[in-house]
C-alpha positions as CSV (number, residue, x, y, z in Angstrom):
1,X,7.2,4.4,28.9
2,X,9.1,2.4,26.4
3,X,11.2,4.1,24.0
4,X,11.0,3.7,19.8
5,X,13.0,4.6,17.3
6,X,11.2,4.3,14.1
7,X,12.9,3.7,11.0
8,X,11.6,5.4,7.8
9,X,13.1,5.8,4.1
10,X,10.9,8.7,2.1
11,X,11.0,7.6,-1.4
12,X,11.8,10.0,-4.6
13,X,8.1,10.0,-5.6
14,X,5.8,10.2,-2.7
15,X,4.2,6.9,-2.0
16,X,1.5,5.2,0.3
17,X,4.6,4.1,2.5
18,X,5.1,7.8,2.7
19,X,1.8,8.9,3.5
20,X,1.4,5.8,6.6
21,X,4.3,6.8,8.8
22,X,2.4,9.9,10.6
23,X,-0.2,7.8,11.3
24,X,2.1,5.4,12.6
25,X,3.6,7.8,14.6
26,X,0.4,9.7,15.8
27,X,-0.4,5.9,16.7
28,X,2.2,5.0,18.3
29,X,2.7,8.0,20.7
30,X,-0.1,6.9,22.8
31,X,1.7,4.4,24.8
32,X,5.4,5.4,23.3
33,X,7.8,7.5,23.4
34,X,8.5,7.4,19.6
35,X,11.6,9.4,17.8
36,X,11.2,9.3,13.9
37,X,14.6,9.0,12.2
38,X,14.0,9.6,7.9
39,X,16.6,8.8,5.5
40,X,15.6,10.4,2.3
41,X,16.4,9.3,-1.5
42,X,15.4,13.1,-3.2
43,X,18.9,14.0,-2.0
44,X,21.4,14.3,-5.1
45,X,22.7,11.2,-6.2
46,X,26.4,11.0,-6.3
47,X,29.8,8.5,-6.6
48,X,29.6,7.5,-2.9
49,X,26.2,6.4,-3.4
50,X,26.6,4.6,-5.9
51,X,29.4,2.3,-3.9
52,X,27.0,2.0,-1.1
53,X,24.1,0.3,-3.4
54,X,26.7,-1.9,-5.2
55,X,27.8,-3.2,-1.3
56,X,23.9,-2.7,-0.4
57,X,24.6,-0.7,3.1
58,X,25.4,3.2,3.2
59,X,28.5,3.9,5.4
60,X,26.7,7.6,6.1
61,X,23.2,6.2,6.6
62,X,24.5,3.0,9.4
63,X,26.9,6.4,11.0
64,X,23.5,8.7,11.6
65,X,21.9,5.6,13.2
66,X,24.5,4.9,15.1
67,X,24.4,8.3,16.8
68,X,20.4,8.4,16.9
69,X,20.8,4.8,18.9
70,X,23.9,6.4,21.3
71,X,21.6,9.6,22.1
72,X,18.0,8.0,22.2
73,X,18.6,4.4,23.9
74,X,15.4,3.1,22.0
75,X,13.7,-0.1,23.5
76,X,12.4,-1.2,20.2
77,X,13.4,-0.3,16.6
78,X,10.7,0.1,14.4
79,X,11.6,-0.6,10.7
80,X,9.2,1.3,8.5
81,X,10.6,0.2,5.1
82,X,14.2,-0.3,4.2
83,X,15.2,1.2,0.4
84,X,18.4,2.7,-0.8
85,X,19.7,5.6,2.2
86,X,17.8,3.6,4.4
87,X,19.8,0.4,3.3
88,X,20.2,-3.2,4.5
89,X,23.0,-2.0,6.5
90,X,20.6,-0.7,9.0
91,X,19.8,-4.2,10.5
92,X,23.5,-4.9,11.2
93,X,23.8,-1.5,13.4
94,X,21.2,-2.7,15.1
95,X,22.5,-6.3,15.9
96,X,25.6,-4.3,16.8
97,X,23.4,-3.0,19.9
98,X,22.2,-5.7,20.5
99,X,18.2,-4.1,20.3
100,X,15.5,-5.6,19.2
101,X,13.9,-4.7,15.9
102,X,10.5,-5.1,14.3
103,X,10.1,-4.7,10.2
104,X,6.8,-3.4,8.5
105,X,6.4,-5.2,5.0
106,X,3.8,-3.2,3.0
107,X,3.7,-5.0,-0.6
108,X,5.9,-7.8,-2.3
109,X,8.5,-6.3,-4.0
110,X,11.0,-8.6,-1.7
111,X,9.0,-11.2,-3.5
112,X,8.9,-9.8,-7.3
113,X,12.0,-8.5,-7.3
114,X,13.7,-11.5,-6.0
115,X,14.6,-13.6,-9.4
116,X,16.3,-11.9,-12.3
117,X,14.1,-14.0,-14.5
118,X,11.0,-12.8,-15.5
119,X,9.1,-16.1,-15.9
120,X,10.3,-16.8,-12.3
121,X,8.5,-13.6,-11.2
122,X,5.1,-13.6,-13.1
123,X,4.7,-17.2,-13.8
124,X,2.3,-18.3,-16.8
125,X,0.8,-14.6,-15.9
126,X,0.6,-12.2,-18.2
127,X,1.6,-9.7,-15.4
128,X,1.9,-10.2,-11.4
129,X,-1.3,-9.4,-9.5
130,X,1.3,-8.8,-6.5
131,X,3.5,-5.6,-8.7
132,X,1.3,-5.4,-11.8
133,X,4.9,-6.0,-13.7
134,X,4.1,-7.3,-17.2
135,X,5.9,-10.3,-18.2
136,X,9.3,-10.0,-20.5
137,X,11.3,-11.7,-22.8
138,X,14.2,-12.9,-20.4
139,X,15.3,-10.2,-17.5
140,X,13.0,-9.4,-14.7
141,X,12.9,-5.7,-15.5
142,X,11.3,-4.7,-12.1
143,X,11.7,-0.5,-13.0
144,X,10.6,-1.0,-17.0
145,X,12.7,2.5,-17.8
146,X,16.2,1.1,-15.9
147,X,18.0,-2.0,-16.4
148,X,20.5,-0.3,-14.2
149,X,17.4,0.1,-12.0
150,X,16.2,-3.3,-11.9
151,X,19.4,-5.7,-11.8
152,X,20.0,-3.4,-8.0
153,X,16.5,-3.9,-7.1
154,X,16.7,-7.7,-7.4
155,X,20.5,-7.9,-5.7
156,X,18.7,-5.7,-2.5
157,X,15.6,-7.9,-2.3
158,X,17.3,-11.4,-2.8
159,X,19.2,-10.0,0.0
160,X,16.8,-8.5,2.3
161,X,15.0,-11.5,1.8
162,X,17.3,-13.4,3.0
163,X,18.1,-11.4,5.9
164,X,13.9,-11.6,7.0
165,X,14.1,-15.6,7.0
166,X,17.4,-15.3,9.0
167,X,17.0,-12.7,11.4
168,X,15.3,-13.1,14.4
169,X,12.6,-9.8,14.2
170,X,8.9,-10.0,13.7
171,X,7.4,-8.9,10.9
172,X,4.5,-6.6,10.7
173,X,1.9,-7.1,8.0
174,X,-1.3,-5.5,6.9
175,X,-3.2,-8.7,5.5
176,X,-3.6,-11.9,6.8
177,X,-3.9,-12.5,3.2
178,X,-0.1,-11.4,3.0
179,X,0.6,-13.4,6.1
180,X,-0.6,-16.6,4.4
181,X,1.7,-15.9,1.6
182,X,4.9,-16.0,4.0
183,X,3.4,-18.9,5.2
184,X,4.0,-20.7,2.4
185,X,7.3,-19.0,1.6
186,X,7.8,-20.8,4.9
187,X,8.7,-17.9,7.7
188,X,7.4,-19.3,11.1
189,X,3.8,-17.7,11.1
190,X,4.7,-17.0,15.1
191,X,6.7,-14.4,13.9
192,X,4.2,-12.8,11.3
193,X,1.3,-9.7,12.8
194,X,-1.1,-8.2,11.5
195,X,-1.0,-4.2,11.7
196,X,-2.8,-2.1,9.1
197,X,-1.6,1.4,8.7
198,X,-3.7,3.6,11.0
199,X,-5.8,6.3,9.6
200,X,-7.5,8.6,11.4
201,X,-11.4,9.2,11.2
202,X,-11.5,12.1,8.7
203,X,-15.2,12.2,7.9
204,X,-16.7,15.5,7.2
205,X,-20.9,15.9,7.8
206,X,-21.1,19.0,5.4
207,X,-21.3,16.8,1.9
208,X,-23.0,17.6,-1.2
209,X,-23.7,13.9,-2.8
210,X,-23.2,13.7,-6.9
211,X,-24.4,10.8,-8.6
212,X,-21.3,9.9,-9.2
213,X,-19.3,6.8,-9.4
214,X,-15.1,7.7,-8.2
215,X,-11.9,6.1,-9.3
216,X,-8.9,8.3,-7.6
217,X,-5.7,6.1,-8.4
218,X,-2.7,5.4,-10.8
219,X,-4.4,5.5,-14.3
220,X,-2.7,2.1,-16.0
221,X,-3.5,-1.3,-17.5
222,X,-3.0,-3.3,-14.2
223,X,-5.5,-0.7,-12.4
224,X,-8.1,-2.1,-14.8
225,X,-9.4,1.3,-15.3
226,X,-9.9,0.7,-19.0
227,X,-12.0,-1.9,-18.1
228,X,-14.1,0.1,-15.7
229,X,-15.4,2.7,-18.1
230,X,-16.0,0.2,-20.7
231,X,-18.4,-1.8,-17.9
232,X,-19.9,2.1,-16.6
233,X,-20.9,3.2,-20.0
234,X,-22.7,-0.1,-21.3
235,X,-24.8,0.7,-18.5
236,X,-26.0,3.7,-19.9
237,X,-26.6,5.3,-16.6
238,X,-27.2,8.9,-17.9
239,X,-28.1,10.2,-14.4
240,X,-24.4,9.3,-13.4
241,X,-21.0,10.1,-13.8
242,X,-17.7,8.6,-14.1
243,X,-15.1,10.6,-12.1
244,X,-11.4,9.1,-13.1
245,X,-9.0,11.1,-10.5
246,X,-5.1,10.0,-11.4
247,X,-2.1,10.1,-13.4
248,X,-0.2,7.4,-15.3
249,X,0.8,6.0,-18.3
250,X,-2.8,5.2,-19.8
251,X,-4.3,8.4,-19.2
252,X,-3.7,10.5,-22.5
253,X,-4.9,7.2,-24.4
254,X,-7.8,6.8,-22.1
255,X,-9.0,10.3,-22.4
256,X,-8.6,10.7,-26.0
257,X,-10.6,7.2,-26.6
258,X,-13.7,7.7,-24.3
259,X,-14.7,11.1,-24.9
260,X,-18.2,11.4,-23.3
261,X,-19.8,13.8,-21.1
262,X,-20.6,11.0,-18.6
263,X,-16.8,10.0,-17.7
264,X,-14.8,12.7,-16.5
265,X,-10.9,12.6,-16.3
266,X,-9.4,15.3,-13.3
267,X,-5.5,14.6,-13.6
268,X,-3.6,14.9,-10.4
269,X,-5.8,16.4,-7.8
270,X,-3.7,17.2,-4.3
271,X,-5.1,14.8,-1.2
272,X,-7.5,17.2,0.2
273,X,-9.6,17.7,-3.1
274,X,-9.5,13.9,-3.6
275,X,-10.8,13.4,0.1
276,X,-13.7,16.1,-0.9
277,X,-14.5,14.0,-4.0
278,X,-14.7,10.8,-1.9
279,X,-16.8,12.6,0.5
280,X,-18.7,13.7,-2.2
281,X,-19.1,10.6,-4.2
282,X,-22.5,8.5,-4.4
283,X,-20.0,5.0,-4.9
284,X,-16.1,4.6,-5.0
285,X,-14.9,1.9,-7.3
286,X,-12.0,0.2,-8.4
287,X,-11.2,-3.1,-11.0
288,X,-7.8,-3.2,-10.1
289,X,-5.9,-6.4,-11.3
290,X,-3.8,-6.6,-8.4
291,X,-3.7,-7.8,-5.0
292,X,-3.3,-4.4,-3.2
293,X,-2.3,-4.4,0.0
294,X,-4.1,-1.8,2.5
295,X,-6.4,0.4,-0.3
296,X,-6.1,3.6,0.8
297,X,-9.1,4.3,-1.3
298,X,-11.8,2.1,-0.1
299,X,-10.5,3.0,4.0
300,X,-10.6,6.7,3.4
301,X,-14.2,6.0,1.5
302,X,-15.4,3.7,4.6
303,X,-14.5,6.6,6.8
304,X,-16.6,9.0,5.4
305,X,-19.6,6.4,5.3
306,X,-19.3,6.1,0.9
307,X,-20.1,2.6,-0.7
308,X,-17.1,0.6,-2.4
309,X,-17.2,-1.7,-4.9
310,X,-13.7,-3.7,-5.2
311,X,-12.9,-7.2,-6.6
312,X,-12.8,-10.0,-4.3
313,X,-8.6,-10.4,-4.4
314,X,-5.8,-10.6,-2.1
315,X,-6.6,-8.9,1.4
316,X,-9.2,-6.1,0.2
317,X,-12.2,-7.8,2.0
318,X,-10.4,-7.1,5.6
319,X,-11.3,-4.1,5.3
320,X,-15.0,-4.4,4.7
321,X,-18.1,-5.8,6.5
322,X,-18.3,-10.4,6.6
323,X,-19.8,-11.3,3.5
324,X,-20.0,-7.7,2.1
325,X,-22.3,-7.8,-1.3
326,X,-20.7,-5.5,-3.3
327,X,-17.3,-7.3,-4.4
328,X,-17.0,-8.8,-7.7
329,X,-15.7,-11.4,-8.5
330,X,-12.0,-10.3,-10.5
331,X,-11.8,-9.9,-14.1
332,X,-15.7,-10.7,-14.4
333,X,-17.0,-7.0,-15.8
334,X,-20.6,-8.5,-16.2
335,X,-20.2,-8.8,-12.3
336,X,-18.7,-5.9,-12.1
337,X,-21.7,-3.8,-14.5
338,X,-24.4,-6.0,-12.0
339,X,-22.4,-5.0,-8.7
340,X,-23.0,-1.5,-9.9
341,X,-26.7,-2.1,-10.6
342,X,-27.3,-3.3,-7.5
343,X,-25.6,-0.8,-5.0
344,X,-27.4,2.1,-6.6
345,X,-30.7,0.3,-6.1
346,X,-29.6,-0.5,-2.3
347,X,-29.5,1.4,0.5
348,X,-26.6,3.5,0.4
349,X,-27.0,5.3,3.8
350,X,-26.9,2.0,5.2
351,X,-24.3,0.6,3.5
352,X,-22.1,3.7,4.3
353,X,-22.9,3.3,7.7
354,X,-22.0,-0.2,8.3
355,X,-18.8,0.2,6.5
356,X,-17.7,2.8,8.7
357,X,-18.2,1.2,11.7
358,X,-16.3,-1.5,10.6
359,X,-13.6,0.4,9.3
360,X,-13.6,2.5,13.1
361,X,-13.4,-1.1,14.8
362,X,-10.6,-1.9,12.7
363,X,-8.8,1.2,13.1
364,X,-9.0,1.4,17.0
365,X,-6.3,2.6,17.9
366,X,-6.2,0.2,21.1
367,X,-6.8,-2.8,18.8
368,X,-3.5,-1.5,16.7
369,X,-1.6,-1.3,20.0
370,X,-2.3,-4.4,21.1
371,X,-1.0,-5.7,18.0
372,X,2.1,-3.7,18.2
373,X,2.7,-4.6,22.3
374,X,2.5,-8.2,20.9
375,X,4.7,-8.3,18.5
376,X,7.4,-6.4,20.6
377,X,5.8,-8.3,24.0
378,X,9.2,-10.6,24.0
379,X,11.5,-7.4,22.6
């Protein structure tokens, strides 16, 4: 059984990267003998680390690798995410060893973050539909409360950029959409896989359905969730609900503008009562502005057999059904108001069901292993 060392960096607030790895791990195990090794940026930030972002590699992070590599002899290194402890120093300890490495590239940030111009980065856009960054005078102010932030964001991804079109690895990707974008950034597509983060079936069979319609995400302006309460209440469906599950910086504005009994706004929920209210949920829906990569929304819905309604953008329809019916076309809220119409007037058992089984075929775990031993077959 091969051996592999998987690479993680948990971030300060915990993300989707965060929540993917046990899956990966629990994934993985099946045909691996997998060793996690977690760098982690809550520690205390101090002088030294500051001297390892400016030189973009941390002296104590490449040290603990070094060991893990000495004691553990992986086959393969698996490359979660690379951010800060978990630096860009990590790929040259592994070229020291001269073992192969495979990198995971979950959004575009090596992308957005890769100009320190901001019309280089969102174009004639308004914002990007990869970040959701609004567009600024001059600098490309990636973290909009930091300059500091930002100007060592863009220095690591022009970097690490760099180092993905040089380096030898494969890359593994959860679109094809996202694949098709490197394409074009023109990295040899026979390095480029596809491998969605694998989430187990979680479905629950005692559910209590509301008529309810489910947003559960970050409450902002490129979320479009504004724009999805303003399409749910000119619909006047007094026999549903709007359920808005989330935190962020629209949400005390939001709440205060549409007061109504018909849209409710929870806050931050923990993952198990957002998981009940999915189960429990007669659609989920999003009008997000951006790309998104794997929504962990609409998979977690399509496990439990709920309806989705999403806009037809980036790689969101690889995870639903060949000409599903119920995407809308982006930033088109009439289509959006009819899309609604329609799946409460369709058959939602049905729907559910063929969602799911899609989602199940897609989340095989053989079918993600296969992926994996190709990508590492000449490793």
């Amino acid at each position: 059984m091969k051996k592999v060392l998987l690479i993680h960096n948990l971030y300060r607030n915990f993300g989707g990267e965060d929540s993917a790895i046990n899956g990966e791990v629990d994934l993985l195990s099946q045909n691996y003998q997998v060793e996690k090794l977690l760098f982690n940026n809550k520690q205390k930030f101090n002088i030294y680390d500051l001297i390892n972002f400016i030189f973009l590699t941390n002296l104590e992070s490449n040290r603990i690798m070094k060991k893990r590599i000495e004691e553990f002899n992986p086959d393969i290194i698996y490359i979660h995410n690379l951010w800060f402890k978990g630096s860009l120093g990590l790929l040259n300890v592994a070229k020291k060893f001269d073992i192969p490495v495979v990198i995971k590239i979950h959004n575009f940030r090596y992308l957005c973050a890769n100009t320190f111009f901001s019309n280089r980065h969102t174009g004639n856009n308004e914002f990007c539909h990869a970040c959701g960054m609004k567009k600024s005078l001059l600098f490309n102010k990636y973290f909009k409360e930091s300059y500091f932030k930002s100007f060592f964001v863009i220095r690591f991804s022009k970097k690490l950029y760099k180092s993905l079109k040089r380096i030898n690895s494969n890359l593994l990707l959860l679109t094809n959409h996202h694949k098709e974008v490197l394409i074009k950034e023109n990295f040899s597509e026979s390095r480029l896989f596809i491998l969605p983060n694998y989430i187990s079936n979680i479905s629950n069979t005692n559910i209590k359905t509301k008529k309810q319609f489910l947003y559960a995400g970050r409450v902002s302006k490129e979320k479009g969730v504004e724009e999805l309460i303003k399409s749910f209440l000119s619909l006047d469906l007094k026999e549903f609900c709007l359920k808005i599950i989330g935190t962020g910086p629209d949400l005390i504005r939001l709440k205060t503008k549409y007061l109504s009994e018909n849209v409710n706004f929870s806050g931050f929920v923990d993952n198990k009562e957002v998981l009940n209210e999915i189960q429990n949920s007669t659609v989920i829906v999003s009008a997000t502005k951006l790309y998104e990569g794997q929504p962990t929304l609409l998979c977690e819905a399509s496990l439990n057999s709920v309806p989705v309604i999403f806009p037809k953008t980036g790689g969101i329809k690889e995870f639903l059904p060949k000409n599903y019916e119920f995407l809308f076309e982006q930033y088109n809220y009439n289509d959006l108001q009819q899309t609604m119409l329609n799946i409460i007037n369709s058959d939602l058992k049905k729907i559910g069901k063929e969602n799911k089984e899609f989602i199940n075929n897609l989340m095989k775990r053989e079918n993600l292993l296969y992926s994996f031993s190709l990508a590492t077959k000449d490793k």
